[in-house]
C-alpha positions as CSV (number, residue, x, y, z in Angstrom):
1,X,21.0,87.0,120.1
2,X,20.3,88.7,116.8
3,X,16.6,89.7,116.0
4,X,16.0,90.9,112.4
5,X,12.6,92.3,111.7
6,X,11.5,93.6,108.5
7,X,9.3,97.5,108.9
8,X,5.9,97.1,107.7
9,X,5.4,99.1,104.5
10,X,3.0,101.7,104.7
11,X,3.1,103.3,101.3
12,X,-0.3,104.7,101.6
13,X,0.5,107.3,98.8
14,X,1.6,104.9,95.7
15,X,-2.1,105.3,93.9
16,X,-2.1,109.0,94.4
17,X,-1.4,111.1,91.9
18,X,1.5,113.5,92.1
19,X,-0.1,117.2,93.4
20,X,1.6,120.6,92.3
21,X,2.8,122.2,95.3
22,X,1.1,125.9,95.4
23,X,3.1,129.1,95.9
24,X,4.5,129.7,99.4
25,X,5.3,133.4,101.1
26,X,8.7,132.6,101.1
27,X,11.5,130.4,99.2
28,X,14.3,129.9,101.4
29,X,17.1,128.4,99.2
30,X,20.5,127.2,101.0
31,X,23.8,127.1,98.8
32,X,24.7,123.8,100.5
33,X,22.3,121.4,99.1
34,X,24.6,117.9,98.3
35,X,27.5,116.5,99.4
36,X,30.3,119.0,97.7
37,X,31.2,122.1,98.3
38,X,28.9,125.1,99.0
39,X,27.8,127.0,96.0
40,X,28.3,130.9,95.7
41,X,25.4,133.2,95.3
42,X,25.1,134.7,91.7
43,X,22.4,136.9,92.8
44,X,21.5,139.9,95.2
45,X,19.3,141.3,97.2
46,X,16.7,143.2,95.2
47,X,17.3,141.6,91.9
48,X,14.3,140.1,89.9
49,X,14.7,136.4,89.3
50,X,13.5,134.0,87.4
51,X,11.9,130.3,87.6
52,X,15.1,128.4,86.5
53,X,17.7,130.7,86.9
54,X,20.9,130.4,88.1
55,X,21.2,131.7,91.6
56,X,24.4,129.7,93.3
57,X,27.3,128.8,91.3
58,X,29.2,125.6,92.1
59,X,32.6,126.5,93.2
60,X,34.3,122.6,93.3
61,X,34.8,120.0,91.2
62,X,32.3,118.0,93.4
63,X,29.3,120.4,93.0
64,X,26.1,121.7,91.6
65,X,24.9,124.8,90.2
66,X,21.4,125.5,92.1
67,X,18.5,127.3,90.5
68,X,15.5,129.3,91.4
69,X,12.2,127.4,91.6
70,X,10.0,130.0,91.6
71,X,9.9,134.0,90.2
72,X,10.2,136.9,91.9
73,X,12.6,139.4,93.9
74,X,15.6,138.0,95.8
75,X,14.8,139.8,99.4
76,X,17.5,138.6,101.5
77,X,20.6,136.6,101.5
78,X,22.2,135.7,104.8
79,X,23.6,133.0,106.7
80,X,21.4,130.4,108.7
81,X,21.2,127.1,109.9
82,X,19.9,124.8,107.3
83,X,18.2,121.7,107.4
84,X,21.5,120.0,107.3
85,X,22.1,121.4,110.6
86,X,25.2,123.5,109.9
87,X,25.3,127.4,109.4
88,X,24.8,128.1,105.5
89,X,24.2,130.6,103.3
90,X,20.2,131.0,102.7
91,X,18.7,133.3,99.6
92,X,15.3,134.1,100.3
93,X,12.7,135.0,97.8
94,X,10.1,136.4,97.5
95,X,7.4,134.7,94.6
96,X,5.5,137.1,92.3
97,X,3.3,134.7,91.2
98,X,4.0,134.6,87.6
99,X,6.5,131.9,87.7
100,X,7.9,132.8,84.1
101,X,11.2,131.5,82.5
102,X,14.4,132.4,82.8
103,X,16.1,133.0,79.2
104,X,18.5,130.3,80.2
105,X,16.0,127.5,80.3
106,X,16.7,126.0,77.2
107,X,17.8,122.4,76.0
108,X,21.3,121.8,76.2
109,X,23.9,121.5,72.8
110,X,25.2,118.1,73.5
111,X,28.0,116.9,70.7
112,X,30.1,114.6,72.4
113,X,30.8,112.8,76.3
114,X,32.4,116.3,77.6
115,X,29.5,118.6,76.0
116,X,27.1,115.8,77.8
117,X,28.5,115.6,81.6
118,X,28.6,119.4,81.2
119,X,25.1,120.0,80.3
120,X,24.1,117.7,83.4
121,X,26.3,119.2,85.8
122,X,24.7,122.9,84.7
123,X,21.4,121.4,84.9
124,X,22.3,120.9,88.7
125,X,21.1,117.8,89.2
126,X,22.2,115.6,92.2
127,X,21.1,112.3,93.2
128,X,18.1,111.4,95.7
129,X,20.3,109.6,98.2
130,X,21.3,111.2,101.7
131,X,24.6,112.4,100.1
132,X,22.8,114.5,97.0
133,X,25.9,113.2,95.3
134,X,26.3,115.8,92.2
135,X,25.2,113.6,89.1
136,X,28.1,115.3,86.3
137,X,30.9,113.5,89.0
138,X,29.0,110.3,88.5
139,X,28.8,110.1,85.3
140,X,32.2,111.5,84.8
141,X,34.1,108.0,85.8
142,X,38.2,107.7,85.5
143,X,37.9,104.5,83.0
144,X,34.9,104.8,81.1
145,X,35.7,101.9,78.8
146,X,35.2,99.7,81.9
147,X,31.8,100.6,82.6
148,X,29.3,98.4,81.0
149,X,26.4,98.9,82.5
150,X,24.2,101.7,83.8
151,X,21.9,100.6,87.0
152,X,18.7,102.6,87.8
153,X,17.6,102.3,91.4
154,X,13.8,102.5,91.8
155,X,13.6,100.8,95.1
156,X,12.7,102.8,97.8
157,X,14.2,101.6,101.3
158,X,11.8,103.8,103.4
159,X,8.4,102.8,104.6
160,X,6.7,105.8,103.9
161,X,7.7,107.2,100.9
162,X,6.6,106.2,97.1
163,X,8.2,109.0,95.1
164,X,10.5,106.5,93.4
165,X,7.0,104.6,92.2
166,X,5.5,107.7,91.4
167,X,7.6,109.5,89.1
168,X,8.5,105.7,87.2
169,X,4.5,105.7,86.8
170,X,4.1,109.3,85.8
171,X,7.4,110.4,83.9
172,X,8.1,107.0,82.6
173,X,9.1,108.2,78.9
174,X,11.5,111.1,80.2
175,X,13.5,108.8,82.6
176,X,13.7,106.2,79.3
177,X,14.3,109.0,77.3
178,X,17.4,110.5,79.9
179,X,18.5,106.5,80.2
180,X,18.9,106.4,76.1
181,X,20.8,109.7,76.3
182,X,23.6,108.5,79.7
183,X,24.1,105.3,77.2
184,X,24.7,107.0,73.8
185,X,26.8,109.6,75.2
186,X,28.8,107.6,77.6
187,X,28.8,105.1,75.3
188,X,27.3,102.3,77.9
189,X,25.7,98.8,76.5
190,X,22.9,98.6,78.5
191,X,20.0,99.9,81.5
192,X,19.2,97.9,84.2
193,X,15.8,100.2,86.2
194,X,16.1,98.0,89.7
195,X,12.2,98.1,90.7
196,X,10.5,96.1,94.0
197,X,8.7,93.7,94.0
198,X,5.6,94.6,95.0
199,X,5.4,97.2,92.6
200,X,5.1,95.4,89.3
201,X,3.2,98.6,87.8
């Protein structure tokens, strides 16, 4: 006999505004962080970093660039197991507080579909699934002309979690704002932003 049962939603967080995290000890950032290939640290131990800089470089096709989320002096680089549960390799930080800029932080010069998937791929940006598929492959399809529509999933599957309903209720003009840029530049007719129901917000 088959018993379906629905998990009672508990999203306990969905009026809260979103909080800034404060400044830990330690960053511990692993190269592997989506589905592709490992990225290759850029950096070494001792170097000054900064908040947004470039500290692994994606080796694959299927890959990310990942960047430095706080500033302050790389003090170790060294291989570990990762929350992915396989040995990777781990640059730790050390914040100084200051969280300043890298140079590099800048918006990207986007002429054309190439210029566009590029700038997203450097941007490192991977999607929230389980995968953390790399977002530049996605967009980066074999027959372009077919695709007619880009979908937007809101919907969170999870119980627990409301960051989906969150960030649609606090960044709402720079997710419309990135949704008119994916169709201009990859010349797509229409948006479809999938939300649930219970969430009409």
């Amino acid at each position: 006999m088959l018993f379906r049962s629905r998990v009672k939603h508990c999203k306990n967080t969905a009026g809260q505004d979103i909080i800034p995290m404060s400044l830990p000890e330690k960053v511990f950032i692993p190269m592997g962080q989506h589905i592709g290939a490992p990225c290759q640290p850029v950096v070494a131990v001792g170097e000054q970093v900064k908040l947004g800089q470039k500290t692994g470089e994606a080796v694959k096709y299927v890959g990310a660039p990942i960047h430095s989320s706080v500033s302050g002096e790389v003090t170790g680089i060294r291989q570990e197991m990762s929350q992915m549960g396989v040995i990777d390799t781990i640059i730790e930080i050390t914040p100084d507080g200051k969280q300043e800029k890298a140079d590099s932080v800048v918006p990207p010069t986007v002429t054309d579909r190439e210029s566009f998937i590029k700038a997203v791929r450097e941007s490192g940006v991977v999607g929230l699934g389980g995968a953390t598929f790399p977002m530049s492959v996605k967009f980066d399809v074999k027959e372009p002309l077919k695709v007619d529509t880009f979908i937007i999933n809101g919907a969170e599957c999870e119980p627990y979690i409301t960051v989906d309903h969150r960030n649609m209720l606090t960044h709402t003009q720079e997710i419309v704002d990135g949704a008119r840029a994916v169709l201009k530049w990859l010349d797509i007719e229409r948006c479809i932003i999938g939300i649930e129901t219970n969430k009409p917000d």
